[in-house]
N, C-alpha and C positions, 0 to 999 in steps of 0.2 A: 544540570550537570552533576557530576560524584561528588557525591558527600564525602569528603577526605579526614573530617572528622567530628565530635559534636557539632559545633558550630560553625554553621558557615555564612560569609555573609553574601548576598545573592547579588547581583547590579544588574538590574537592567537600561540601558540605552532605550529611551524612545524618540524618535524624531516624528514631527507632527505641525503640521501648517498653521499659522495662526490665525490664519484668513480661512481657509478652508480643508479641515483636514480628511487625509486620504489616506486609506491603505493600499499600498501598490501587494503586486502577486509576481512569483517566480511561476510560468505553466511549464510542467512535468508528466511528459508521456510514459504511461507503466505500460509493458506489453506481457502478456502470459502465455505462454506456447509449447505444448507436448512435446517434445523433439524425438520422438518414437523411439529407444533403445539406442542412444547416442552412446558407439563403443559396446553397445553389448552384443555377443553371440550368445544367442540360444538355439530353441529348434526350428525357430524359421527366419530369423534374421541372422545374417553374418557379414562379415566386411564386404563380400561380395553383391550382394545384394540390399544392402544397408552402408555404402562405404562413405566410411568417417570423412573421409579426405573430399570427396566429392559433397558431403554434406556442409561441411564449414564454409564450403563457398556460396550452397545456398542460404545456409541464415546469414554469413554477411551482407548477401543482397538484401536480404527482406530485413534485417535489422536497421540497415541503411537506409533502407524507403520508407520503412514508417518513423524513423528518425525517432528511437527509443531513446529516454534516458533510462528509465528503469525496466530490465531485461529479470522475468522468472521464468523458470524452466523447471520443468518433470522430465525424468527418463533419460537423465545425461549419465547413466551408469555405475558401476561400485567401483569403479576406479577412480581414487583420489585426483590422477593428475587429467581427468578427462576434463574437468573444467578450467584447468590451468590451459590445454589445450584449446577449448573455445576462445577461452581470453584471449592465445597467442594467434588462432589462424583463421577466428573469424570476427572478432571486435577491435583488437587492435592491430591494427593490417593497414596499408597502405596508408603510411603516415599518422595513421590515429595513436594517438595514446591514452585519451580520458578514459578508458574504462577499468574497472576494477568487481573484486568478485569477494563474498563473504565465502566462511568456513565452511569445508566440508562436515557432511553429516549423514549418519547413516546408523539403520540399527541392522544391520543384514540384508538389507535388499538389493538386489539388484538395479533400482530404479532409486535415482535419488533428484532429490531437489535442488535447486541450488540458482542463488540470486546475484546478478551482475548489476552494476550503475555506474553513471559518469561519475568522476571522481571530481568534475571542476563544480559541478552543482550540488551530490550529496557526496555526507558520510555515512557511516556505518558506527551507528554507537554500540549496539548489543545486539547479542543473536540467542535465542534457545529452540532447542529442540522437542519437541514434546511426543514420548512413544508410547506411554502409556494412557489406559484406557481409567474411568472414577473407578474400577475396580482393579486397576494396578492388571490388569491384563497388556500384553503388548501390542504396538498396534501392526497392522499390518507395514505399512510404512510410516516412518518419522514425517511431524507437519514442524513445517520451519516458520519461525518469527523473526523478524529482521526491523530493528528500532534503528529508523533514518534520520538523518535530520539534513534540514536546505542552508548549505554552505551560503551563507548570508557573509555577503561583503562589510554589515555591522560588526563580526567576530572580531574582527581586529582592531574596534575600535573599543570593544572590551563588552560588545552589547550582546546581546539571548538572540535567540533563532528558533524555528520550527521546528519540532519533532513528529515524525508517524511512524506508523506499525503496518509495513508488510507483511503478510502469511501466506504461506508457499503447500496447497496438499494437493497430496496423488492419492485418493480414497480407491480401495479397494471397485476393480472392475465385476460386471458379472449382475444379470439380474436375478437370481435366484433371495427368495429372503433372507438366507443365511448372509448372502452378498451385500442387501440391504441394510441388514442388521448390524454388519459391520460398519459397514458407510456409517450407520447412526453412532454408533457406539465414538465413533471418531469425533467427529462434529461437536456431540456431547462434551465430549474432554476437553473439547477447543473452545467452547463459550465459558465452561468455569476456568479453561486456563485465563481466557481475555479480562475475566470478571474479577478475579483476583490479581490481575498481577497489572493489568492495564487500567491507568484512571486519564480520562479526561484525554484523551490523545487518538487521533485520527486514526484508523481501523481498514486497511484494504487487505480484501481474504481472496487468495488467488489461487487457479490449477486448473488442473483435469481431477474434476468432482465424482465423476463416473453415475452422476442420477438422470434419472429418464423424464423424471417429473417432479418439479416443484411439494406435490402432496407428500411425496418421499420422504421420511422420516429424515434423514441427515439434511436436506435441506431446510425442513421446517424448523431443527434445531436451531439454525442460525437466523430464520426471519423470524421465531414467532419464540425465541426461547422466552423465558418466564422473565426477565428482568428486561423492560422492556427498553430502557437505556441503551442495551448491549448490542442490541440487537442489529444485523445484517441487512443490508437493502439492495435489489438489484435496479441500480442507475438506467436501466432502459425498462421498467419493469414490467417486464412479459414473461409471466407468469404461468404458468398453467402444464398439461401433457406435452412436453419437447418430442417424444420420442414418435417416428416414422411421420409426424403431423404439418400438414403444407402452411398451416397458420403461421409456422415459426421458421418458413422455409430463410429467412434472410438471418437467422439468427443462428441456426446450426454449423458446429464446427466438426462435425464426424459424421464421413468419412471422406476425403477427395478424388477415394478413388468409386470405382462402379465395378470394376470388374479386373484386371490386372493389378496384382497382391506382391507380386516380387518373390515368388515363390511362398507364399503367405505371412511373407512378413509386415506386411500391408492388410489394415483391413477392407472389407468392400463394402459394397451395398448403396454407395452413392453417400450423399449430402443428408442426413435423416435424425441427427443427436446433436442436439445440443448439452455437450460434457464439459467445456471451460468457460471460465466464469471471471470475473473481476468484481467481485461487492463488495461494495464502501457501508461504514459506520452512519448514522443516523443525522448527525452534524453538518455532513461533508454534502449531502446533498439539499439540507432543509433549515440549515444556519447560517444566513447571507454575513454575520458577525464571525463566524468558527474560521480558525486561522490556516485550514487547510479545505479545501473545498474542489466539487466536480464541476469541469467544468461542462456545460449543458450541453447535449447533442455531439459528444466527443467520443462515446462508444461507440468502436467497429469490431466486426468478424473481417481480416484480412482475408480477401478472396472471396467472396459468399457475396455474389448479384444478387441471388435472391431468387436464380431463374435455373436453377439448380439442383432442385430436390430430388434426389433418389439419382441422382447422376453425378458422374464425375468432373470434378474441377475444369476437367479439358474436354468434357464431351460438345454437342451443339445444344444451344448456342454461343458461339464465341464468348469467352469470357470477358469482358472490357473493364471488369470495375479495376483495375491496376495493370500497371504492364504487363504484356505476355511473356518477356522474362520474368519476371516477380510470380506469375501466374506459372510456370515452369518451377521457378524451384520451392513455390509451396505446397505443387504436388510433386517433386520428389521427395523434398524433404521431410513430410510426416506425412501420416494419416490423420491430422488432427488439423484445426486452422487456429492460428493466433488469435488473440482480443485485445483490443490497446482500447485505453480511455488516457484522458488529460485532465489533471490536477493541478491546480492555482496553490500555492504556498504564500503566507504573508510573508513581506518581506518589510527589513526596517530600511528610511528612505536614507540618503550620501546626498553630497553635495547638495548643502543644506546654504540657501540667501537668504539677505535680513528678513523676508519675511516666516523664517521658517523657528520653530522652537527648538530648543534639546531638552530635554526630562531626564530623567536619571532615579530610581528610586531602590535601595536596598531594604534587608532586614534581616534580621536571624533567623534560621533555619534548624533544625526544626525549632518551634515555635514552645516557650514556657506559658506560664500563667499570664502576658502581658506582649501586646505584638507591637512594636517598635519601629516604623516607619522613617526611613528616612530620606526628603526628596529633594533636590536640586535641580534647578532651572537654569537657563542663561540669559534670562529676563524674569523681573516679577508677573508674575500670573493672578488671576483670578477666576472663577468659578471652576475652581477645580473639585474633584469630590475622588472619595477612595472606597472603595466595596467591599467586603469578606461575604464568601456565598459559600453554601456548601457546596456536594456532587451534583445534587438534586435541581439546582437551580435556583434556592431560596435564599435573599437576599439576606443576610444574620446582622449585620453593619452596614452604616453608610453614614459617612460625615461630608460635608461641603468644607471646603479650605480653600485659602486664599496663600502665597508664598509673602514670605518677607520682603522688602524691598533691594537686597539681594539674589530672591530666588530661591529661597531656601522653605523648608516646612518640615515641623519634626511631628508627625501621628502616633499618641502613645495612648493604647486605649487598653480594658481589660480585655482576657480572649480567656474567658472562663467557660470553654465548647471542649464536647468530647474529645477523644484522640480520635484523631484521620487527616485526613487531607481536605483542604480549603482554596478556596481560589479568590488571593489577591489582587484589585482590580485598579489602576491609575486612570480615571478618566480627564481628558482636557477637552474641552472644544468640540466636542463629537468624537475624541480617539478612546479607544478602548485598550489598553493593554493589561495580559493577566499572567501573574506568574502562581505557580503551586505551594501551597506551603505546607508544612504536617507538622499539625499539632501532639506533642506527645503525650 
């Protein structure tokens, strides 16, 4: 949470079985989806051929059916209130209310980003924009950060909750190398923004990427950049030349149509690119401990049988992988196809019976010469143990402790470590809880 001033002291709430402890999971479906020039006219799209009004009733359908909580989008236009629009005529409509929407952002384009979520499950802690290129060049489009966190029914009992990091880009289209070169130049910018500015916190990089092939300089930035921590993963990982290639026919999101453009406001050519993406942080798919995680075999291409390639969405053979309305308004709706996967969040457990513990353990923030532990129980405990690790994963402390016969246990040890950030660790019983602390 905000540091409001030097010091602050931190509390977290653990609840944890004494018999057998468990970490339960919130699952959270993110979907990503091009919405082709939503609101914009230019030289081939216009309300006519592109109409706004007919389009909000198709992503209601299809946000509906894949039962989104978290909703990204590309190409919702340079109109501030086109997203305020989404909100009002196609997510909260016919009795719904939970949905909500982060800040608009824009550095001049025509094509902007912009992120929606249930309000009963997340919030919205912070947003940044990022336009510029390591050489302060600008970029072609703003890539948006969006720091979530899973409205844990704990919060009110005064207890900590999960936080992640959505990211939202529309990388420049176009295969030419100058086209490519930008693509990289962007990506670049986006693994030292993550690397600085992001520690220890869950990582999904979302959009229309616009690369043909994994070997792609802008893609390889994110799987293979230099810090190998940082680094980007694709959850179904298939790998290799996307572009016109039948190996990757179920995976491809561009294009739905084959030949009918809308007067070319649509692109054609059939089913043959794979451009949107959903890749998670390193943690989320290979850390059964990491408090945010994928959850297995949950990534789809909405609409993409697989039986498709170079053909349009509606050509033969009938399309059956979703209803044929669904299958109608996501080839009118874009030339692009959606991507949903499913994310598990920790949550902490309620309606806690005798056999169940409460924890509690604070400390001062940021950290002096000396780290000061302080923990409460609502039973005496034993084999308890507490951790300080750094980024890296090296264990730097670790004491075993037992609580008083009230419950109570005061940890006061040196912390004579660099400045940075360290990861506090409460073990009981097999439970793990870790909070951040930075030392100054």
């Amino acid at each position: 949470m905000k540091r409001s001033s030097h010091v602050l002291w931190l509390l977290a709430t653990v609840f944890c079985s004494a018999l057998n402890a468990q970490t339960s999971y919130q699952e959270l479906r993110i979907m990503s989806y091009n919405l082709l020039s939503y609101r914009t006219t230019n030289g081939q799209c216009t309300g006519n051929n592109n109409n706004p009004t007919n389009k909000d009733a198709y992503l209601k359908d299809i946000v509906q059916y894949i039962d989104a909580d978290i909703l990204v989008c590309n190409e919702i236009g340079s109109q501030t209130v086109n997203s305020d629009r989404i909100l009002t005529n196609a997510l909260n409509t016919s009795g719904v209310t939970r949905w909500n929407k982060a800040e608009y952002s824009n550095n001049g384009s025509n094509l902007v980003n912009m992120l929606f979520y249930d309000s009963t499950l997340v919030g919205l802690r912070s947003q940044f924009s990022l336009d510029r290129d390591l050489q302060n060049n600008s970029l072609v489009r703003v890539i948006d950060f969006y720091r979530l966190y899973y409205k844990d029914p704990a919060l009110k009992l005064g207890g900590d909750t999960t936080f992640f990091v959505v990211g939202a880009a529309h990388l420049k289209a176009g295969s030419s190398s100058s086209d490519e070169q930008e693509r990289a130049r962007a990506t670049l910018a986006v693994m030292e923004y993550l690397k600085n500015s992001v520690s220890d916190e869950a990582v999904l990089f979302c959009g229309d990427l616009n690369v043909y092939s994994s070997n792609e300089g802008a893609f390889q930035n994110l799987v293979s950049y230099s810090t190998a921590s940082e680094r980007f993963y694709d959850p179904i990982n298939s790998l290799g030349g996307w572009n016109n290639s039948p190996l990757f026919a179920s995976i491809h999101t561009q294009s739905t149509r084959s030949g009918n453009t809308n007067s070319g406001c649509f692109s054609s050519g059939g089913c043959d690119d794979r451009f949107d993406f959903i890749l998670m942080s390193n943690k989320m798919l290979n850390d059964p401990s990491f408090m945010v995680q994928y959850v297995a075999n949950s990534y789809e291409t909405i609409g993409n049988d697989g039986l498709h390639f170079n053909k349009g969405l509606k050509d033969l053979p009938t399309n059956v992988s979703a209803p044929s309305s669904i299958i109608d308004a996501l080839y009118n709706m874009s030339d692009h196809l959606p991507v949903s996967a499913v994310i598990k969040v920790a949550k902490l457990g309620l309606n806690l019976n005798e056999d169940k513990v409460s924890l509690q353990f604070s400390f001062v923030n940021p950290v002096d010469s000396r780290l000061e532990v302080f923990i409460q129980s609502n039973r005496p405990l034993e084999e308890c143990q507490i951790e300080v690790q750094n980024l890296q994963g090296q264990i730097l402390l670790s004491e075993a402790f037992q609580t008083d016969a009230n419950g109570m246990f005061r940890f006061n040890h040196d912390f004579n470590f660099k400045s940075g950030v360290y990861l506090i660790s409460l073990i009981q019983n097999g439970y793990k809880f870790t909070k951040r602390a930075v030392k100054k």
